[in-house]
ROSE-4610 file (N, C-alpha, C; in Angstrom, 1 decimal, always signed):
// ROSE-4610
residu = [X/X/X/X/X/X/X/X/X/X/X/X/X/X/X/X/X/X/X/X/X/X/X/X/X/X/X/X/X/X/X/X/X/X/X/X/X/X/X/X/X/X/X/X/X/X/X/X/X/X/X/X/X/X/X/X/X/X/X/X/X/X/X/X/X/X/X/X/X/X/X/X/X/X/X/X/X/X/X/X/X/X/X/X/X/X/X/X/X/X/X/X/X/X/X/X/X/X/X/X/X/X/X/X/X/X/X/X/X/X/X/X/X/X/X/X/X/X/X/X/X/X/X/X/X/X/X/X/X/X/X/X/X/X/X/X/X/X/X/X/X/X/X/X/X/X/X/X/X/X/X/X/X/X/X/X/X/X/X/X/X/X/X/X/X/X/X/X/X/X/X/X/X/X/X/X/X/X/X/X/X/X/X/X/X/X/X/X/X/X/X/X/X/X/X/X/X/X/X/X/X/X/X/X/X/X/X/X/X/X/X/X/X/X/X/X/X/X/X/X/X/X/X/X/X/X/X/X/X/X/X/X/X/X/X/X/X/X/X/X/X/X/X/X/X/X/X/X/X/X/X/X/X/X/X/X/X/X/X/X/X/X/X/X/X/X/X/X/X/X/X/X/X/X/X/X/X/X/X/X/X/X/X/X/X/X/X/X/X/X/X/X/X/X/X/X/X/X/X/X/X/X/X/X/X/X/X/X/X/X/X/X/X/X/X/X/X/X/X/X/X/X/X/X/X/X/X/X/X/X/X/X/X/X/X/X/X/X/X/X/X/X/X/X/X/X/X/X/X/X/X/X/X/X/X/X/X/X/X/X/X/X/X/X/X/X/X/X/X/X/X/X/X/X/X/X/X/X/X/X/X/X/X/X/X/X/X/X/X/X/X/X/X/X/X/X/X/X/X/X/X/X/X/X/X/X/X/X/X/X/X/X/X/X/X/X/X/X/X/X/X/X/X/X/X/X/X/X/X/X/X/X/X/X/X/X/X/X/X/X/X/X/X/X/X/X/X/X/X/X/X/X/X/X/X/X/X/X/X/X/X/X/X/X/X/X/X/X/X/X/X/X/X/X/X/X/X/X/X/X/X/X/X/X/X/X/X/X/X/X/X/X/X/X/X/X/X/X/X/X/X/X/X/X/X/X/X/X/X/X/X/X/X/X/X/X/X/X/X/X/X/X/X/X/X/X/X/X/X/X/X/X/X/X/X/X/X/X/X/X/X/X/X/X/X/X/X/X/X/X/X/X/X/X/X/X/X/X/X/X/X/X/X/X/X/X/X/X/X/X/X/X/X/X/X/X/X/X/X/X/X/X/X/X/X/X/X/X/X/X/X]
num = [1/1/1/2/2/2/3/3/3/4/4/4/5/5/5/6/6/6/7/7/7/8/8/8/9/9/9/10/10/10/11/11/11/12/12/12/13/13/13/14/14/14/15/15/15/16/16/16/17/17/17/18/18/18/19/19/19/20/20/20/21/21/21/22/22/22/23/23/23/24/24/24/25/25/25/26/26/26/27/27/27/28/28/28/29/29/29/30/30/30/31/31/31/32/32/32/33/33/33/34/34/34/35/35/35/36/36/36/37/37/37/38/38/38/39/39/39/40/40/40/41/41/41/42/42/42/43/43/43/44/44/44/45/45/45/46/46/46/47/47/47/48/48/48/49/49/49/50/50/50/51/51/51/52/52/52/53/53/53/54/54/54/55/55/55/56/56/56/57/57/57/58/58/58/59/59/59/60/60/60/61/61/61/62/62/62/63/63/63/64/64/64/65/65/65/66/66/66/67/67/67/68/68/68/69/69/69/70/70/70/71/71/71/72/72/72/73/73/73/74/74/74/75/75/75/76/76/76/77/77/77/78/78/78/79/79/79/80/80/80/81/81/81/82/82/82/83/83/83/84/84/84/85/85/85/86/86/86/87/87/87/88/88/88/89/89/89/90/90/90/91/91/91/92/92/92/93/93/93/94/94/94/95/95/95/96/96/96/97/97/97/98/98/98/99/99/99/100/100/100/101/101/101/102/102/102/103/103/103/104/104/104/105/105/105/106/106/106/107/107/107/108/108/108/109/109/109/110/110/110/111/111/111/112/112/112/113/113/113/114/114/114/115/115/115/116/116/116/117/117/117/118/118/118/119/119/119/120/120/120/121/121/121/122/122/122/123/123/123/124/124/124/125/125/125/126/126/126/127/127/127/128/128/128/129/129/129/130/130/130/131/131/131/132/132/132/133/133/133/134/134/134/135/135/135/136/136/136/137/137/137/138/138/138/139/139/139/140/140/140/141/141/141/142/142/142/143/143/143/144/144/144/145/145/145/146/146/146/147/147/147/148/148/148/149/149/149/150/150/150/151/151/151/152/152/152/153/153/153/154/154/154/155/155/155/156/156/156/157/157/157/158/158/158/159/159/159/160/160/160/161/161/161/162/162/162/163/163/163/164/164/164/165/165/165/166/166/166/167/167/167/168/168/168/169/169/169/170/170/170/171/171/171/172/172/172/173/173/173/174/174/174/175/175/175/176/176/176/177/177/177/178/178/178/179/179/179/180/180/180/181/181/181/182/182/182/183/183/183/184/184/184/185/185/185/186/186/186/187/187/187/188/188/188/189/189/189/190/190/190/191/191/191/192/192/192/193/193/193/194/194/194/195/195/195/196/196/196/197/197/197]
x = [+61.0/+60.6/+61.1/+62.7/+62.6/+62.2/+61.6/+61.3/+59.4/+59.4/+57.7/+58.0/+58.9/+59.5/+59.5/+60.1/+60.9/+59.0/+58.5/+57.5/+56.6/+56.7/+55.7/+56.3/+57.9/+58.4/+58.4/+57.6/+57.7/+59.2/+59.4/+60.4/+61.1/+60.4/+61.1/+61.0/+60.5/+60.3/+59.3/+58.1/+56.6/+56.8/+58.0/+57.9/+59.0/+59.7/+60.5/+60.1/+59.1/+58.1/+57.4/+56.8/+55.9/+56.8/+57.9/+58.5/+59.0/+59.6/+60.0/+58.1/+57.7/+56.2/+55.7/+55.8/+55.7/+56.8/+57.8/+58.9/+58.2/+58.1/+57.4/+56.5/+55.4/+54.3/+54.9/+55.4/+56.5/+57.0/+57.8/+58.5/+57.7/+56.7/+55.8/+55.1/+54.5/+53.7/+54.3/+55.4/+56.8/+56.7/+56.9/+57.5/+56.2/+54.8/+54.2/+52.8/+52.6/+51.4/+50.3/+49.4/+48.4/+47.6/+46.8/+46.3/+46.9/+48.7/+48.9/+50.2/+49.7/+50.6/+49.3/+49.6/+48.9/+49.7/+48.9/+49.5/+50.8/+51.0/+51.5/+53.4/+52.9/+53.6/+54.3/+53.6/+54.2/+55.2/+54.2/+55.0/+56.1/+56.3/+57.6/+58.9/+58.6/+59.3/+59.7/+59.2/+59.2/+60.6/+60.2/+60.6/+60.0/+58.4/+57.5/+56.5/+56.2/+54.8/+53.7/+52.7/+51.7/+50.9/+50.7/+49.8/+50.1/+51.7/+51.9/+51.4/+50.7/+50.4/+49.2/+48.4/+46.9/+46.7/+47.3/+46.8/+46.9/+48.3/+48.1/+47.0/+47.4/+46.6/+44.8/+44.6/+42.9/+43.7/+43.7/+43.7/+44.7/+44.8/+45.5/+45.1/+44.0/+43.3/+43.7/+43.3/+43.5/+45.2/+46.4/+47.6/+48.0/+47.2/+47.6/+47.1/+46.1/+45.6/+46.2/+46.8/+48.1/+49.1/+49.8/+51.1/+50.9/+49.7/+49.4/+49.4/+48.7/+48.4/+49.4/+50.3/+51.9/+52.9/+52.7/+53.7/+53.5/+51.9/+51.9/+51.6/+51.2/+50.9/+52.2/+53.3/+54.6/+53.8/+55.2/+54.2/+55.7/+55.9/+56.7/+56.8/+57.8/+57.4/+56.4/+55.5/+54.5/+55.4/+55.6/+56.2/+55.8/+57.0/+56.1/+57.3/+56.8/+57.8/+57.9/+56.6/+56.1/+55.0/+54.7/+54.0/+53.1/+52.0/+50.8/+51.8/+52.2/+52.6/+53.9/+54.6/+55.9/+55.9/+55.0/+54.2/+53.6/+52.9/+52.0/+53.3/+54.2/+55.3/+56.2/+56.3/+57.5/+56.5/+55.2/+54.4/+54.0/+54.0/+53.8/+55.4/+56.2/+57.4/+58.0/+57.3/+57.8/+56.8/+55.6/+54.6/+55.1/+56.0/+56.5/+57.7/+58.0/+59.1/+59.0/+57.7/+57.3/+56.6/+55.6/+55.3/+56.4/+57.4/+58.1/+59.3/+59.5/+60.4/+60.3/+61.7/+61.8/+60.2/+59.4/+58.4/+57.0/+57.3/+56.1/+55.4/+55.6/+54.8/+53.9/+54.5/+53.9/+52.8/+53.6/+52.1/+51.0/+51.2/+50.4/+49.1/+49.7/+49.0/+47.7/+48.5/+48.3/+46.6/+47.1/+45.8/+44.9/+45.5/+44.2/+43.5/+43.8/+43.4/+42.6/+43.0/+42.4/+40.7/+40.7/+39.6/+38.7/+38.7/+37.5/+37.4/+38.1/+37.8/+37.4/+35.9/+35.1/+35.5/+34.9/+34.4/+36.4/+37.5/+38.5/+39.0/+38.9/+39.8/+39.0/+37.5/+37.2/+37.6/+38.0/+38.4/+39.5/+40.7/+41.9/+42.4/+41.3/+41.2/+40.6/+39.5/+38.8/+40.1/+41.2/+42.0/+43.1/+43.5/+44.6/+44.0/+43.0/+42.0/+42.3/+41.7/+41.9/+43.3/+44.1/+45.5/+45.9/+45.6/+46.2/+45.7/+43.8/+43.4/+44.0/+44.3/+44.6/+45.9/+47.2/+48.4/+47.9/+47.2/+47.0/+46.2/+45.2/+44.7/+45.3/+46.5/+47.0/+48.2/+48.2/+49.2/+48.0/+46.8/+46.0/+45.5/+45.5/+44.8/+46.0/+47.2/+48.3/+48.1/+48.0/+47.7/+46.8/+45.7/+44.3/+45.0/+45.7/+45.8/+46.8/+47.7/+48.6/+47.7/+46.5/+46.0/+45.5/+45.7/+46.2/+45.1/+44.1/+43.6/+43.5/+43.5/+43.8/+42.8/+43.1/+41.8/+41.2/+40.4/+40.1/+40.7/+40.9/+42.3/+41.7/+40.5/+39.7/+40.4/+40.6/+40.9/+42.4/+42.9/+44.4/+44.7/+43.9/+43.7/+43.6/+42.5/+42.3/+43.2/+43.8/+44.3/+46.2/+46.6/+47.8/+48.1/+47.4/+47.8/+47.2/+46.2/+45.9/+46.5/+46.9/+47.8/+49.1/+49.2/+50.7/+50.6/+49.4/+49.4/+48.7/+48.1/+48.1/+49.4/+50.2/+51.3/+52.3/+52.0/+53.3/+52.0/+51.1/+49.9/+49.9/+50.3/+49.9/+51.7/+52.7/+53.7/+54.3/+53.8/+54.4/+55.5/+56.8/+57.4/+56.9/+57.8/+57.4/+57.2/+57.4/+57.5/+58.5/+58.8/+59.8/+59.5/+60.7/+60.4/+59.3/+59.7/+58.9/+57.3/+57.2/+55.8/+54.7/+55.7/+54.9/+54.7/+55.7/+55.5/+54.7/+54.0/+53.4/+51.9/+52.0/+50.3/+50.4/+51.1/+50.6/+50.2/+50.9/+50.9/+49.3/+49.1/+48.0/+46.7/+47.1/+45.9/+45.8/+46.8/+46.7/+45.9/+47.0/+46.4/+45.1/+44.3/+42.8/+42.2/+42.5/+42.1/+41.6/+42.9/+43.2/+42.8/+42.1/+41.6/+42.2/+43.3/+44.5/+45.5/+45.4/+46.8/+47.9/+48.5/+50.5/+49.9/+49.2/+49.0/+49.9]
y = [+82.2/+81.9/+80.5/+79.9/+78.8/+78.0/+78.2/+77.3/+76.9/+77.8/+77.6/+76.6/+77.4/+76.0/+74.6/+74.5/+73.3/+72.3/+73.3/+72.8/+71.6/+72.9/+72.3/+71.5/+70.9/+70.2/+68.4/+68.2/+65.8/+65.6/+65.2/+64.8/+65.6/+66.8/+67.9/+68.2/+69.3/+69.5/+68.6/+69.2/+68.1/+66.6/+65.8/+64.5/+64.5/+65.2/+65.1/+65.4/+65.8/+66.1/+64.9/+64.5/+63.4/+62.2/+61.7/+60.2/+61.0/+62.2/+62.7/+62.0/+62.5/+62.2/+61.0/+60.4/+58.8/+58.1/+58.5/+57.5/+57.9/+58.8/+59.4/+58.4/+58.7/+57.6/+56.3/+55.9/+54.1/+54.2/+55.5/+54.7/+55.0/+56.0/+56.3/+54.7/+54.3/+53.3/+52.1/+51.6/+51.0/+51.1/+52.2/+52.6/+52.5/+53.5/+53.6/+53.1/+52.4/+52.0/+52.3/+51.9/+52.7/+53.5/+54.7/+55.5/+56.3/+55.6/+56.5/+58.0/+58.7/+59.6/+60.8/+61.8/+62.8/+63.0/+64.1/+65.5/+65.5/+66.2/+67.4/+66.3/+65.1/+63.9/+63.7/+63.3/+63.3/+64.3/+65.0/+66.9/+67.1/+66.5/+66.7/+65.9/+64.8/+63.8/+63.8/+64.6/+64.6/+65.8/+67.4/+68.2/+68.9/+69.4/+69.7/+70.6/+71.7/+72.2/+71.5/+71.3/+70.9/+71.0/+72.5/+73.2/+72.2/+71.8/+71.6/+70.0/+69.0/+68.1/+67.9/+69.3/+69.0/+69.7/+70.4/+71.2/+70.5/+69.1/+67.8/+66.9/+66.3/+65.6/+65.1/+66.5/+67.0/+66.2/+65.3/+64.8/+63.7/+63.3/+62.0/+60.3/+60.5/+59.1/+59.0/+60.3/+60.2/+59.7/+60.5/+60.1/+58.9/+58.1/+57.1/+55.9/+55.8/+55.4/+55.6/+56.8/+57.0/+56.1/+56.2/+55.4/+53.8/+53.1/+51.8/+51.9/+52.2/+52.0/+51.3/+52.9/+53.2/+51.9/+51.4/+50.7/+49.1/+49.1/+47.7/+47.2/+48.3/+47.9/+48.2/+47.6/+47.6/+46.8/+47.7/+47.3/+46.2/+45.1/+44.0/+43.5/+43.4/+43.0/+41.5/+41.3/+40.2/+38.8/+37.9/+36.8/+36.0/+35.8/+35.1/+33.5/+33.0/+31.6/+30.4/+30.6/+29.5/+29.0/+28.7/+28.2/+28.4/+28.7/+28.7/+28.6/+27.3/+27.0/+28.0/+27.8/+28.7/+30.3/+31.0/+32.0/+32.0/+31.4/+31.4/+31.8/+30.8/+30.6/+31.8/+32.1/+33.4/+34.4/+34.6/+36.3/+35.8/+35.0/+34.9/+34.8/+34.6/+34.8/+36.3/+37.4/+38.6/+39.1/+38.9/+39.4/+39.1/+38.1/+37.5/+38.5/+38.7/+39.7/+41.2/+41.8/+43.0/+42.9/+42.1/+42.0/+41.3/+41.1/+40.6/+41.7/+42.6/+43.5/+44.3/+45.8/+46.2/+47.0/+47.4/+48.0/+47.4/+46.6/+45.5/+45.1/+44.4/+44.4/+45.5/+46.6/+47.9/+48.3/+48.4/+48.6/+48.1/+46.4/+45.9/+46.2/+45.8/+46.5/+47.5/+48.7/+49.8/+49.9/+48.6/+48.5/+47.5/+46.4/+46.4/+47.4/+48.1/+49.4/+50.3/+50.3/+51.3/+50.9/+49.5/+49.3/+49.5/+49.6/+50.3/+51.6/+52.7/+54.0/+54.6/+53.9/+55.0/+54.8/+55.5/+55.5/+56.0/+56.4/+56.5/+55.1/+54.7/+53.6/+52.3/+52.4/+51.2/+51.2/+52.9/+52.8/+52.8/+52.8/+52.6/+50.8/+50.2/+48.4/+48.1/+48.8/+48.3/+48.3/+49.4/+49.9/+48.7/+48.5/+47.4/+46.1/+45.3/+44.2/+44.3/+46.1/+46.2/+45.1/+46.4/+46.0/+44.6/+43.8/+42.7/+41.7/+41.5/+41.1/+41.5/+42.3/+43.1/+42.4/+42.5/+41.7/+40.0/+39.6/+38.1/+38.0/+38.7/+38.3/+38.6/+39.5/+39.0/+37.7/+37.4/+36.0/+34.8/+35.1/+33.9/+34.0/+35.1/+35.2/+34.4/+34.5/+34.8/+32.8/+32.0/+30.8/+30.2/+30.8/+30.8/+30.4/+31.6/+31.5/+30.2/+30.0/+28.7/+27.5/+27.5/+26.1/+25.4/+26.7/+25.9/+26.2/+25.1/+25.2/+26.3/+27.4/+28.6/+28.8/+28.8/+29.1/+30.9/+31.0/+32.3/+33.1/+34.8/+35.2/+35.1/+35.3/+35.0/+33.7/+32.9/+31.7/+31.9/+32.2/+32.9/+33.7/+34.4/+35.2/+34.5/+33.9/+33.1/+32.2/+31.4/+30.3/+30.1/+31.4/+31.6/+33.0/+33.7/+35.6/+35.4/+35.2/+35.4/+34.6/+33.4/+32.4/+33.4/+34.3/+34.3/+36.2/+36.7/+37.5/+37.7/+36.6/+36.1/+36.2/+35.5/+34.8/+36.1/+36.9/+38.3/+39.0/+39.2/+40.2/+39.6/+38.3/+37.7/+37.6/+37.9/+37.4/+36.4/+35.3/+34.6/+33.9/+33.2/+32.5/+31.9/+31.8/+30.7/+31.0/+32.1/+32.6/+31.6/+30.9/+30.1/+29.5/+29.7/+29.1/+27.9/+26.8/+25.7/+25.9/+26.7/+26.8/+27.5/+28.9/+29.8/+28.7/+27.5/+26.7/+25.7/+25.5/+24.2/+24.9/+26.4/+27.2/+27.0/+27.5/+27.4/+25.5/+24.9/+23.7/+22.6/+23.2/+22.4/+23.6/+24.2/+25.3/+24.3/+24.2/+23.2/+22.2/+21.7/+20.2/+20.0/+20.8/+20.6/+20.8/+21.6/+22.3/+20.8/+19.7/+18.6/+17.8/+17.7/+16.5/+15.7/+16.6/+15.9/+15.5/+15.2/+14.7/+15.5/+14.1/+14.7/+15.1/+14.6/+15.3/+13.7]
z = [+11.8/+10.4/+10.0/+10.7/+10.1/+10.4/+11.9/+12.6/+12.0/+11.1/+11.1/+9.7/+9.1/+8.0/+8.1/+9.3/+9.4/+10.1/+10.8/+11.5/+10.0/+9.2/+8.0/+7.6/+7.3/+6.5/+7.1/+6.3/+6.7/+7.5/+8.4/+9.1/+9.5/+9.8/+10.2/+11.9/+12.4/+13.8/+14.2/+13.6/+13.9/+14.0/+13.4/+13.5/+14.8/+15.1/+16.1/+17.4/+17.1/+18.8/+18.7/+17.5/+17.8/+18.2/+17.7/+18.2/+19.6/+20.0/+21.5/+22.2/+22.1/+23.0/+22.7/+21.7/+21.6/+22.9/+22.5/+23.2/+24.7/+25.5/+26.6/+26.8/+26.1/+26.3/+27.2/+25.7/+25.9/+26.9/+27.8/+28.9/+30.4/+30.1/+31.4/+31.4/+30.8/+30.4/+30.9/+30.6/+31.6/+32.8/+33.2/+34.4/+35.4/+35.1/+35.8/+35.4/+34.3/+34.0/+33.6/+33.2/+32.2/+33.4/+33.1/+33.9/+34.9/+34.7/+36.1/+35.5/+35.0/+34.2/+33.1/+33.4/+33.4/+31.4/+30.3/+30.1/+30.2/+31.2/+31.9/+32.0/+32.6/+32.7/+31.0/+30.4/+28.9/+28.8/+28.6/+28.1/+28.7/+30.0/+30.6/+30.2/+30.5/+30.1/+28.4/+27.2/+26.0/+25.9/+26.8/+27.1/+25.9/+26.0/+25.2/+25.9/+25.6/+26.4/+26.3/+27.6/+27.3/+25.9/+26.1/+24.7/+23.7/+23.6/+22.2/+22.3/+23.1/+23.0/+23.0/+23.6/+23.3/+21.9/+21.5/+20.3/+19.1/+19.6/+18.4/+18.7/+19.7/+20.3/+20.5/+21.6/+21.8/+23.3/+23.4/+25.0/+25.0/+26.8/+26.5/+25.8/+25.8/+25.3/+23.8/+22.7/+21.6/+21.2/+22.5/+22.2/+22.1/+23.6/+23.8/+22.5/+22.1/+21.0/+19.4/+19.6/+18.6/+18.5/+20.0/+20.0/+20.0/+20.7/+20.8/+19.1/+18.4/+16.9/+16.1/+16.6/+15.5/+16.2/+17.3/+17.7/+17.5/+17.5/+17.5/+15.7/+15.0/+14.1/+12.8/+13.3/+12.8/+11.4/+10.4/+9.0/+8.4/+8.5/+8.2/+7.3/+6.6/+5.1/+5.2/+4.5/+5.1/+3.9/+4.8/+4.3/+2.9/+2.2/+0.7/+0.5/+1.7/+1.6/+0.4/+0.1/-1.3/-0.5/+0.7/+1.5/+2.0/+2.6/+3.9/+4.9/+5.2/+6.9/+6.7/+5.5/+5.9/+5.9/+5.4/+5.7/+6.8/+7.4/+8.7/+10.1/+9.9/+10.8/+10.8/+9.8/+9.9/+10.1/+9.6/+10.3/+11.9/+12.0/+13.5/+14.2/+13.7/+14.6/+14.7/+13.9/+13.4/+14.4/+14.7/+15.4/+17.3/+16.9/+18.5/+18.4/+17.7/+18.0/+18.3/+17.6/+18.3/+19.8/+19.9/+21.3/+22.2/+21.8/+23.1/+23.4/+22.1/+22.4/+23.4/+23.1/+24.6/+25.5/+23.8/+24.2/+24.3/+23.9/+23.2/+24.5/+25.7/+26.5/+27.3/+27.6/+28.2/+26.6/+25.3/+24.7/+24.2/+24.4/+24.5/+25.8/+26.9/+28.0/+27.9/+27.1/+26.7/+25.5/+24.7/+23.8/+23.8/+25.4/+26.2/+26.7/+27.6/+28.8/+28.1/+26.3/+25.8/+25.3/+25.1/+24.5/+26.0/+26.7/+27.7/+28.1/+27.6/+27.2/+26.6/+25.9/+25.6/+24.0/+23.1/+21.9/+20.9/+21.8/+21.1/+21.0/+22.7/+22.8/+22.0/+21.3/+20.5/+19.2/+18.7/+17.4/+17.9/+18.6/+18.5/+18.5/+19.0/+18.5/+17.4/+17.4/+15.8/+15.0/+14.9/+13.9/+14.1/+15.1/+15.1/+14.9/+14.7/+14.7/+13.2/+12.4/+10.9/+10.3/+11.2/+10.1/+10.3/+11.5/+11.9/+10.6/+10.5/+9.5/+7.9/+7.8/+7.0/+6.1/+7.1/+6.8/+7.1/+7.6/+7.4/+6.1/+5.6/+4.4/+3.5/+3.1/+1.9/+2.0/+3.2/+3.0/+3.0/+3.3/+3.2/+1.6/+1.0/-0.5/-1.9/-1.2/-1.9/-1.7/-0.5/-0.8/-1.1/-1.4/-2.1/-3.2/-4.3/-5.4/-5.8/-4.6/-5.3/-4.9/-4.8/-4.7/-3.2/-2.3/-0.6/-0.2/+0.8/+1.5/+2.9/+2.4/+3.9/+4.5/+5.8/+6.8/+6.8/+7.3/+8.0/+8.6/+8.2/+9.0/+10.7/+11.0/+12.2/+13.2/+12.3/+12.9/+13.0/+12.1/+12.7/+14.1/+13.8/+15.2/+16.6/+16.2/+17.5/+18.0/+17.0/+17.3/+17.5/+16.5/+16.7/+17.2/+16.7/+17.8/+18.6/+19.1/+20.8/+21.9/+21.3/+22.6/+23.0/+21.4/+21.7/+23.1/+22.5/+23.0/+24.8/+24.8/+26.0/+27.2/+26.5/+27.1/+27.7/+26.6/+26.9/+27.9/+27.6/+28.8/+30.4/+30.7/+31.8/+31.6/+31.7/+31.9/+31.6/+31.0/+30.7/+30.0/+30.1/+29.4/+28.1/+27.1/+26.3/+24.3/+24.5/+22.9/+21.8/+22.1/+21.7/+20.0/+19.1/+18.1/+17.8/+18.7/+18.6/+19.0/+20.0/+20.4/+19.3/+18.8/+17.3/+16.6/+16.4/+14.8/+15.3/+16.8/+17.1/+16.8/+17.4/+17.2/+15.8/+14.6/+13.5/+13.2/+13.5/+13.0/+13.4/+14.8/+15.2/+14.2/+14.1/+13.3/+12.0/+10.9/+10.0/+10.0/+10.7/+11.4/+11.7/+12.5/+12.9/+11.5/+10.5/+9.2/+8.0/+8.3/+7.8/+8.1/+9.3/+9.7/+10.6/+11.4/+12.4/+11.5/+10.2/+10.2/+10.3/+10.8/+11.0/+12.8/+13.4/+15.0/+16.0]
């Protein structure tokens, strides 16, 4: 009986199976890479019965599209510098700090791999594409209103989250303060007509 209690209560059992099989996810995904880990794989590593992962779940695709969501779509307080560039610079250094963390690379991975699975794995990108836009437009509206020239969160995207997320998907070096503040800065810069290049 208390256990059915506790099941129903917000942060109770139910959320503690979910971050147990989230974290699962995260370190199969690590360890052995996308596609190669069953179910059965989770549920073990969680120390969870299967049942109780399809009966939240439905399958593994839906989970996996769960955890890429909840992990990448870290909700950060969204920067209010006085600025555009100084806004621009600090959400992109906050965004370099989730994808470069300890999990950040394998789930990134993870919400590539998914967008070619089928009709979950496109809403599981559509949804992260959402929020990313989402948190860039209210820092681009917020410099609308003081007068600033702001680009398109699109062109945000392109020009300063994909280089950066490039870099961590192919392995690469280079997240570095100066590089985040050189992507935002040439984004300006082209915006202005080169100046300051």
């Amino acid at each position: 009986m208390s256990e059915k209690q506790s099941a129903r209560r917000p942060g109770g059992r139910s959320a503690r199976v979910a971050a147990q099989v989230h974290r699962a996810v995260t370190d199969l995904i690590g360890e052995r890479g996308y596609g190669n880990f069953t179910v059965g794989d989770v549920a073990a590593r969680a120390g969870v019965a299967d049942s109780s992962v399809y009966r939240r779940w439905g399958n593994l695709e839906a989970l996996l599209g769960e955890v890429a969501l909840s992990r990448l779509n870290a909700r950060s307080p969204m920067p209010d510098t006085g600025t555009l560039a100084g806004d621009l610079r600090t959400y992109a250094a906050q965004v370099a700090r989730e994808i470069t963390g300890p999990d950040g690379p394998a789930v990134l991975h993870l919400a590539v791999a998914l967008t070619g699975t089928g009709e979950q794995g496109e809403q599981a990108g559509e949804a992260l594409r959402t929020e990313r836009t989402r948190q860039l437009q209210s820092v681009l509206d917020r410099a609308g209103e003081r007068g600033e020239d702001a680009p398109e969160a699109f062109e945000v995207l392109d020009h300063v989250l994909a280089p950066m997320y490039i870099r961590v998907l192919f392995g690469m070096d280079g997240l570095t303060p100066e590089y985040i503040d050189g992507l935002v800065d040439r984004l300006l810069s082209f915006r202005t007509g080169g100046a300051g290049r």
